[in-house]
C-alpha positions, 0 to 999 in steps of 0.5 A, a space after each residue: 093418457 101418455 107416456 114417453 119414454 127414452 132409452 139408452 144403451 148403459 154398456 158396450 159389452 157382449 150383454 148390452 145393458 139398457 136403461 129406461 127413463 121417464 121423459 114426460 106424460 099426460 095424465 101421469 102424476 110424479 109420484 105414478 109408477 109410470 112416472 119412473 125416473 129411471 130403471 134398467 130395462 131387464 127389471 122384473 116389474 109388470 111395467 119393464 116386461 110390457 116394454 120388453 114384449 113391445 121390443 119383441 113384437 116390432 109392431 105396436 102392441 094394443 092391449 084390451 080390459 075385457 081380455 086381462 091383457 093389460 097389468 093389473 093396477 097399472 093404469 091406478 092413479 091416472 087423471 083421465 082427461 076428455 071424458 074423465 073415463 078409465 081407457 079400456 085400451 092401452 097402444 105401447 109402441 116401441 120407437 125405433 130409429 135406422 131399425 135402433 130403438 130409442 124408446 118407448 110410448 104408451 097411449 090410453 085410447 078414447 073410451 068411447 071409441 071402439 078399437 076398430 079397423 079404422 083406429 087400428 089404421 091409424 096406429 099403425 100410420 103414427 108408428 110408420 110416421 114416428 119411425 120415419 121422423 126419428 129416424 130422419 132426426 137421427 142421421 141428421 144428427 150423425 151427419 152433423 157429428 161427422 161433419 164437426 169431425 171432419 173439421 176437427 181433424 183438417 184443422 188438426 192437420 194443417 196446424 200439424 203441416 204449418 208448424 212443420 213447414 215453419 221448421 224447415 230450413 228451405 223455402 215453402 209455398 202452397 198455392 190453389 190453382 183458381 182459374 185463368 183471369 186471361 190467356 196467359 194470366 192464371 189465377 192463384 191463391 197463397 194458402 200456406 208459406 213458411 219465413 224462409 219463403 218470405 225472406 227468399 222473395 224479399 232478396 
């Protein structure tokens, strides 16, 4: 069984709100109350106060049957896959990006396997590893919005610039200095000039 979900900031304000959705599962029927659409995380169900304690951990939260740790009812209704057994153990990892969380995963581990150190080990990696692709996607995506801003506000500018230059009465001309082709020869190109230049060059 698993269960991801995302998780998005719905206010600004000094008590930031945030709001859970279901993204998709394994196991998980539409109607299962895993299968939340969305809710916001502060709710007071047995579901939103085991993501809030994940939060709170920073570290993944392994939670057992024989302990009573895991929710009563909560895993009700999941079609178990592999074996067919109910997981005695249940992993939630809260996802983080650049130390921001982005959401939430629940796994149903292997009934058949002992939660060892092993299998501790390998948990813990898909957390580090998890972190590090979420974040790496993250920043990609910032870069990419930084970038379509930069363009926007050059473009902006020299539209700004063209039609000022085109108003004025005098002469204009911007050149790029591109090398020298020889000693005596440089190389240049025309990016901007207003009429009145054209008109200056054709008297």
């Amino acid at each position: 069984m698993a269960v991801i979900y995302s998780l998005d900031r719905t206010s600004d304000q000094d008590w930031p709100k945030f709001k859970v959705s279901y993204e998709g599962g394994l196991g998980v029927a539409e109607d299962h109350p895993l299968a939340i659409k969305s809710i916001e995380l502060d709710h007071p169900n047995q579901l939103m106060r085991l993501l809030n304690k994940s939060v709170t951990s920073k570290v993944p939260m392994v939670l057992h049957e024989s302990d009573g740790s895991i929710p009563k009812g909560l895993l009700d209704g999941i079609t178990w896959r592999g074996f067919e057994q109910p997981s005695t153990v249940l992993v939630v990892l809260a996802l983080f990006a650049a130390k921001e969380i982005t959401g939430f995963l629940l796994l149903g581990l292997n009934p058949r396997r002992a939660y060892d150190d092993d299998y501790d080990g390998f948990i813990q990696l898909l957390s580090r590893q998890l972190a590090t692709s979420l974040t790496s996607a993250v920043l990609m995506e910032q870069a990419k919005q930084k970038q379509a801003r930069l363009s926007k506000d050059v473009a902006e500018s020299e539209s700004r610039f063209k039609a000022l230059t085109e108003l004025n009465s005098a002469g204009y001309l911007f050149m790029l200095f591109c090398g020298f082709e020889s000693t005596d020869t440089r190389i240049v190109q025309i990016v901007l000039h207003n009429p009145k230049w054209v008109c200056s060059v054709c008297k």
